[in-house]
N, C-alpha and C positions, 0 to 999 in steps of 0.2 A: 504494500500500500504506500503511494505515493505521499511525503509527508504535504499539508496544507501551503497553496504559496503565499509568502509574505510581502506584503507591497512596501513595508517600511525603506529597504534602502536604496528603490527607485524611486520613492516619493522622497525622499529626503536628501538625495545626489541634487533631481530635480528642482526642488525648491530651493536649495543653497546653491546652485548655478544661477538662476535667475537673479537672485538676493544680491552674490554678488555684482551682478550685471547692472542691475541698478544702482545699485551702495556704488562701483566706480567708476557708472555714468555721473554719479550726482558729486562725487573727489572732482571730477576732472572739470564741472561746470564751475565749482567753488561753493558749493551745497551739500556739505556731507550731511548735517544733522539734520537738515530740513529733508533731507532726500529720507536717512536712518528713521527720521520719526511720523513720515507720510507711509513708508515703508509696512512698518510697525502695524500703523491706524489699517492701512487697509486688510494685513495679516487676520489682524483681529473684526474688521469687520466681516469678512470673508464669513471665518470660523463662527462668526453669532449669529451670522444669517444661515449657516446650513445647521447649527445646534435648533434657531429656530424652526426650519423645518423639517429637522428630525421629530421633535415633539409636538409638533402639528400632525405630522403623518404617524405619530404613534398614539397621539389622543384618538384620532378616526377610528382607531381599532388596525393600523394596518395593513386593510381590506384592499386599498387598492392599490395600482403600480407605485415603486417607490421614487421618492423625488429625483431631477437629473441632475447625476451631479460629476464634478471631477477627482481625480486623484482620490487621495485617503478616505473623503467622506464617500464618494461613488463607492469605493470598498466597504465600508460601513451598510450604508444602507444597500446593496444589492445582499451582502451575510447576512442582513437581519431580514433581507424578504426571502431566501431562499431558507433559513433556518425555522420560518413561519410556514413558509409551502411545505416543508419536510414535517414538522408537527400536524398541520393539517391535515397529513398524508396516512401518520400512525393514529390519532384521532380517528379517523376516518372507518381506520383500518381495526381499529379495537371495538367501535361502535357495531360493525358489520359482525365483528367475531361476537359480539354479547347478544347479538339479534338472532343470530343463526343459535347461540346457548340455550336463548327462551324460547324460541321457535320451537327447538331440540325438545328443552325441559315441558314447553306447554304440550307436545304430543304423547308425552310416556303416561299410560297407566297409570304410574303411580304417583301418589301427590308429593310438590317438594316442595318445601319451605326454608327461603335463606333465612335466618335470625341474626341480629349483632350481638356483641357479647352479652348485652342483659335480655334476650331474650327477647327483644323485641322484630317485629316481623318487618325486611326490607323487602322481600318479594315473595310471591308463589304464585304456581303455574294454574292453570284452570280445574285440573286433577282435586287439587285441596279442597275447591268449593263442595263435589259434591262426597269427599269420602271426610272430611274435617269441618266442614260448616265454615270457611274461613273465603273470605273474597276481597281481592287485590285488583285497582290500589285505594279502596276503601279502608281495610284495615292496617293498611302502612303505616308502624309505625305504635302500634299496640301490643303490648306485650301476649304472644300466645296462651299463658299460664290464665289470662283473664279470659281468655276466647275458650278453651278447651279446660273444663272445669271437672273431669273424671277425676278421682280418688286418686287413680294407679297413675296416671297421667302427670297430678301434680307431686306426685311422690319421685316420678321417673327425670322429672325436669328440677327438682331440689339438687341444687350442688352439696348438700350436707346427708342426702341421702344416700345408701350404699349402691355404688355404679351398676348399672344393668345394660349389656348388652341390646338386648332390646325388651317391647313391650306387647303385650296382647290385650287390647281392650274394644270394647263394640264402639263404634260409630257413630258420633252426636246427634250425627241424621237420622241412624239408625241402629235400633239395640241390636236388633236380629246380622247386621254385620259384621263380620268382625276383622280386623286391623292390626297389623304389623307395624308396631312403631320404632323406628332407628334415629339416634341423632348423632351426627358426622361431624366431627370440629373440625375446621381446614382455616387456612390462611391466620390472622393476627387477631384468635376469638372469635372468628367465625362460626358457624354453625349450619347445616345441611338438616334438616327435620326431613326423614320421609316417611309415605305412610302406606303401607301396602292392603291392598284387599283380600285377604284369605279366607271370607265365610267358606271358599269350596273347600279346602285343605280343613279346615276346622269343623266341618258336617263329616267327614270323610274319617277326619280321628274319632270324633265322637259315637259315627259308628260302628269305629276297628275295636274302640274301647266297651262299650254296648256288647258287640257280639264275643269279645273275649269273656268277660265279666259273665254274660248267659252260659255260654258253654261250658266257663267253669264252675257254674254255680249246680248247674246242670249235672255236670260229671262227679262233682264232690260227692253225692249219695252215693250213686253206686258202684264208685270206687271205694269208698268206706266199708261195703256191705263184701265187697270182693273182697280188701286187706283183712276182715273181718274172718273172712269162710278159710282163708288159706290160711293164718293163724291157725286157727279148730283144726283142721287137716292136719295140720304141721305137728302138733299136740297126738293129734289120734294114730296118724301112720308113723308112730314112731316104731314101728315094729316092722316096715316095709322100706327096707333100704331102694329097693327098685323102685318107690314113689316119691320118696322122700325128696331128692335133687328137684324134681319136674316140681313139688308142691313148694319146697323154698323158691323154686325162681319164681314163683307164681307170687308170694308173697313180698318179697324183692321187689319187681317189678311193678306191682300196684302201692307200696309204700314209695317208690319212684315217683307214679305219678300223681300219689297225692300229694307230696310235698311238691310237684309242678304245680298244680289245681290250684295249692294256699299259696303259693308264691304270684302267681294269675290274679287271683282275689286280689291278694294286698297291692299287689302294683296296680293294678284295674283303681283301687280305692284311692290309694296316693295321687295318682294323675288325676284321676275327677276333683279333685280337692274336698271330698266329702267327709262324714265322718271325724276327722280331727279332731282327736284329744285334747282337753284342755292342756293349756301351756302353765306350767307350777314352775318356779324355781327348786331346782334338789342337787345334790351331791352327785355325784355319778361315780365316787370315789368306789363303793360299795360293790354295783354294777359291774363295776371292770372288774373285781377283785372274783366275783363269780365267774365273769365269764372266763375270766384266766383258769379255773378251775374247769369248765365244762369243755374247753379247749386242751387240757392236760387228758381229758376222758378221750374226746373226738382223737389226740393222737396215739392214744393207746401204745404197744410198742415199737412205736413209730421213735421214740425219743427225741421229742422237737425241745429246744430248749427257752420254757418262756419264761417271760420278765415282766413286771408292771412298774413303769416308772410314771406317778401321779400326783400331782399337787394334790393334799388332802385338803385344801379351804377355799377351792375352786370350786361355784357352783355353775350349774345352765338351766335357761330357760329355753321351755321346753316341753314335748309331749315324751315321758321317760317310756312306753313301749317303744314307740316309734326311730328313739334315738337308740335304745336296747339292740333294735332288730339291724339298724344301721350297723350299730358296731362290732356285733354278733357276725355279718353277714364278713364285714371285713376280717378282722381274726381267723374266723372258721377257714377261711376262702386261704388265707395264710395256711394255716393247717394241710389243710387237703393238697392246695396244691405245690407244695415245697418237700422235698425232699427228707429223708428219716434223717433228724440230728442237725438240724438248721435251728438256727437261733434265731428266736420271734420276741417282739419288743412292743409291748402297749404301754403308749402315753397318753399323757392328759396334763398338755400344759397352758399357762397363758405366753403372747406374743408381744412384741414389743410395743405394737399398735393397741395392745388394752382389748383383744380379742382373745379367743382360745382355738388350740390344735387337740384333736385326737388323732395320733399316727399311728398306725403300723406299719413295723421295719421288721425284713428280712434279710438274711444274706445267703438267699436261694440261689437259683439259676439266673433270676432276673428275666425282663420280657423285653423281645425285639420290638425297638422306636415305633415302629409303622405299626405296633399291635393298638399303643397306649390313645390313639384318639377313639377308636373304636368300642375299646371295653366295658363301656356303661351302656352298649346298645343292648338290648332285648335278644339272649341267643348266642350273644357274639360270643365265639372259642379261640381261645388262641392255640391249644391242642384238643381238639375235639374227641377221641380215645381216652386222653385222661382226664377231660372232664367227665365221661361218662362214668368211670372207672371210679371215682373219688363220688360219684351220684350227686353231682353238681346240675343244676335248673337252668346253668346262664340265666340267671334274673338276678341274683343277687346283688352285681354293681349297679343295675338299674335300679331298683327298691334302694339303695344306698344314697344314690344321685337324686331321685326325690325325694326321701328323706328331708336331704337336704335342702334342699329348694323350699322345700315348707318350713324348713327354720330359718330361710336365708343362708345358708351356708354354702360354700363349695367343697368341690371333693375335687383333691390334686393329687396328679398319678405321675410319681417318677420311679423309674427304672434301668439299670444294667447291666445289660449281660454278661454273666460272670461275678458281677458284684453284689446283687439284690434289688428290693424292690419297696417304697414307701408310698402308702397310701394314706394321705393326710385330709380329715375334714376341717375346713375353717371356716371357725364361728365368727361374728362379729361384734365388736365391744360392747352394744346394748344387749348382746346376749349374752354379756360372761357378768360375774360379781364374783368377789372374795366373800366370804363365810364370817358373818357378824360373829365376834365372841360374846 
């Protein structure tokens, strides 16, 4: 790139030849200082008549061609109109790029909503009117939290509440809708609000949820009446070695699939959010200290080596079956699936943020990366053979993972291979207290 050319030392050769020329035209008449000081006068009138019409033609707005002029000021004002033509240009050019944005954002689906830092609304596209009740540019300028006045909504937009990915709530227009709500921060506090339609998605669970729930409600009896018969059998053909094998696998396998059935149930109940136990503040000290006990039975001589490491004056709020069956599921699942003579570690502590962790740590096999996003699905194996083997439901990290969600909690899964594996649920500070003395 060519550096910019500079007029200075042809304007200035220029004007000091002439200078002279006159300065010793006017020695040689017998006129130096009258020559030196008309000289002068005219330099300077010169310069105050184009300073004047520089700022004439900047008052205008610089709109039109710029004054004619010579030397240094011609250079002046032909930079300052081509430096204006070239802003006009990117102007222009940024205008077209934010029209073709709206254009873009007024035809998506889904509603969007810019917000400034306090939440107040700069723009949204036509989407938002009819899935948000919001309409632009009427309400420019209003903070959204006044507009959209759902419970979950102003919980989800409180900066002092706990962050949420996103949100699920019906539709101001409409209850029977329901809506996927994300907010995106970008540029200097900015904010992205959008709002997706998924009544179909959300008819679609509540019916996969419905027909799980009937079917296992369905099957509980007369799996109960089967585990039931083949027990009695199992009692009476003890004198029938050639029966015996066929009537244990009989009873095996329908104790199997009961505890699939109850596993079905409670997750069915969890996800509908029904039912929920009152929330008591308790200890959980106690709790663990059992199930570390009923985890010594499950490894029988397996020789797993457990530990309880608890804060005793650590309480949670909380529904105590429901966190029971959370912890129970993780432990046991420790158990089953880790190797004879692994060291297994239950905590229970508070974090530095004024929350609490319940971990459990192994130093098993550990599970391969690509396994750990999956784990909490419904079903999902990461050996399929030995979870059967160990008479594992695949449900158990799911019932874990809503658990938690009905406390507010997360469930965090690290692991690796070679080294082990920790399964952490974290609670958050209005849900822990220390133990009044």
């Amino acid at each position: 790139m060519q550096p910019p050319f500079n007029p200075w030392p042809r304007v200035i050769a220029r004007n000091l030849l002439a200078g002279l020329i006159i300065l010793g035209t006017g020695w040689a008449l017998g006129y130096p200082w009258i020559t030196a000081t008309a000289l002068l006068t005219a330099a300077l009138g010169w310069n105050l008549l184009q300073l004047y019409r520089l700022e004439n033609w900047a008052r205008r707005g610089g709109r039109s061609e710029p004054p004619d002029a010579r030397g240094i000021w011609g250079e002046i004002f032909t930079n300052l109109h081509q430096r204006r033509q070239r802003r006009l240009r990117r102007v222009a050019g940024l205008r077209r790029t934010l029209e073709r944005y709206r254009d873009s954002a007024s035809a998506l689906p889904d509603a969007v909503v810019v917000l400034n830092p306090e939440h107040r609304i700069e723009w949204a596209n036509p989407t938002a009117a009819r899935l948000l009740d919001l309409e632009w540019p009427a309400d420019e300028g209003r903070r959204i939290t006044h507009l959209v006045r759902h419970p979950d909504f102003l919980r989800f937009m409180d900066p002092a509440s706990p962050p949420q990915e996103s949100l699920n709530m019906p539709s101001p227009l409409d209850a029977n809708r329901r809506l996927e709500i994300r907010l995106v921060p970008y540029g200097e506090h900015q904010y992205l609000l959008l709002a997706r339609d998924t009544t179909h998605l959300h008819r679609l669970e509540v019916m996969r949820r419905d027909f799980i729930a009937n079917v296992s409600h369905e099957l509980r009896t007369p799996l109960t009446v089967l585990y039931g018969v083949a027990e009695t059998l199992e009692d009476e053909l003890v004198d029938q070695p050639e029966l015996m094998d066929s009537v244990r696998l009989l009873r095996e396998q329908s104790e199997r699939m009961k505890l699939l059935v109850d596993d079905l149930l409670m997750l069915s109940r969890l996800e509908t959010g029904s039912e929920q136990g009152e929330q008591t503040w308790f200890n959980p000290t106690k709790m663990l200290r059992n199930l570390i006990d009923e985890a010594e039975l499950l490894s029988g001589d397996r020789g797993h080596h457990l530990a309880l490491d608890a804060e005793p004056d650590l309480e949670i709020l909380g529904t105590e079956t429901e966190l029971r069956s959370a912890f129970a599921n993780l432990l046991f699942n420790a158990i089953k699936y880790t190797p004879a003579g692994t060291r297994v570690t239950l905590s229970w502590s508070a974090t530095d943020d004024g929350g609490a962790t319940l971990a459990v740590d192994d130093n098993g096999p550990g599970i391969a990366s690509h396994h750990l996003e999956r784990l909490t699905e419904r079903f999902y194996r990461v050996d399929d053979a030995r979870s059967q083997d160990r008479g594992g439901t695949g449900l158990g990290l799911a019932i874990v993972k809503h658990v938690l969600l009905r406390h507010q909690g997360q469930l965090q899964i690290d692991s690796e291979l070679g080294v082990g594996s920790r399964f952490s649920c974290h609670f958050p500070v209005h849900a822990v207290r220390r133990c009044e003395n």
